[in-house]
C-alpha distance (Angstrom), angle and dihedral (degrees) to the residues before:
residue distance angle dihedral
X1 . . .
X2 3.53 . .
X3 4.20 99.7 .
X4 3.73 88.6 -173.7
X5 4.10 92.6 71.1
X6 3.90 91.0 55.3
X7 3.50 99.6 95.9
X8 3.44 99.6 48.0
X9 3.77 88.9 45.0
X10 4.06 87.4 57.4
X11 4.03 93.5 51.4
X12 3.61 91.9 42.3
X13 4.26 95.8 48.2
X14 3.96 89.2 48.4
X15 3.89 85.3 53.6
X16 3.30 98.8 46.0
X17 3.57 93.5 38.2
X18 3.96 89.1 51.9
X19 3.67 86.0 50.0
X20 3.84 94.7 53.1
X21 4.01 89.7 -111.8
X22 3.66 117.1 149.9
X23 3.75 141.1 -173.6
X24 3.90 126.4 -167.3
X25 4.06 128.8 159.4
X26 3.64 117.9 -117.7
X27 3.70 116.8 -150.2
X28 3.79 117.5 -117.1
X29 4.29 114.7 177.1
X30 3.84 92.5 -58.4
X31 3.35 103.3 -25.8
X32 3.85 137.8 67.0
X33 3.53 143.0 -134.8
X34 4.08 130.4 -155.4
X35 3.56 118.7 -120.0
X36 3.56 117.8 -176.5
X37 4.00 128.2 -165.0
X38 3.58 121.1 -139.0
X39 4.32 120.2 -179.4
X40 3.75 85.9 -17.6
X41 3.91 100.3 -51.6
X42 3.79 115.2 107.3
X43 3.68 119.3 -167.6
X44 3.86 128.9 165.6
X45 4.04 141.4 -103.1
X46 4.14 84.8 -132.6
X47 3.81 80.8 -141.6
X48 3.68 123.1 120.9
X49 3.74 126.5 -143.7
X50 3.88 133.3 -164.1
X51 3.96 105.8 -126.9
X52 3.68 89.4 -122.2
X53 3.98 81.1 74.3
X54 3.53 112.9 31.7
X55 3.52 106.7 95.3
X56 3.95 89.0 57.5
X57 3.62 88.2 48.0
X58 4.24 91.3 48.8
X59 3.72 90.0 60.2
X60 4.19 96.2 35.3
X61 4.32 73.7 55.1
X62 3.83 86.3 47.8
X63 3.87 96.7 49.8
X64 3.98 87.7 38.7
X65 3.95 92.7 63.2
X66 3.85 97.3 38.6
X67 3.65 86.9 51.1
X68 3.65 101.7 48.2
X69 4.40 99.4 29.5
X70 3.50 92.1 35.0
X71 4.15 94.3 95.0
X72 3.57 97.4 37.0
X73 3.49 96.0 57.2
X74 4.02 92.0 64.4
């Protein structure tokens, strides 16, 4: 766990929490992949992740969308 990321991660979930932007792992065989739902319409990273990982990779997803919606919003 890379402690560093945290509070990025925290700014970026109230955003996207404010904005109605969620992320949740989907199971697929023994792996998962992130889906994330934006306005209502989900759609998914196509990536898999090993659970050993995912959390790190929820809020790298987090930070990802706050980063790149965060201007288009305003």
């Amino acid at each position: 766990m890379n402690y560093n990321i945290l509070p990025k991660f925290y700014k970026a979930f109230s955003w996207c929490t404010n904005n109605d932007i969620k992320i949740y792992p989907q199971i697929r065989g023994k792996q998962f992949q992130l889906v994330y739902v934006i306005d209502g319409v989900a759609r998914s990273t196509g990536k898999l992740h090993d659970k050993d990982d995912l959390q790190q990779r929820i809020y790298e997803f987090y930070i990802y969308l706050y980063e790149k919606l965060k201007d288009a919003t305003n």
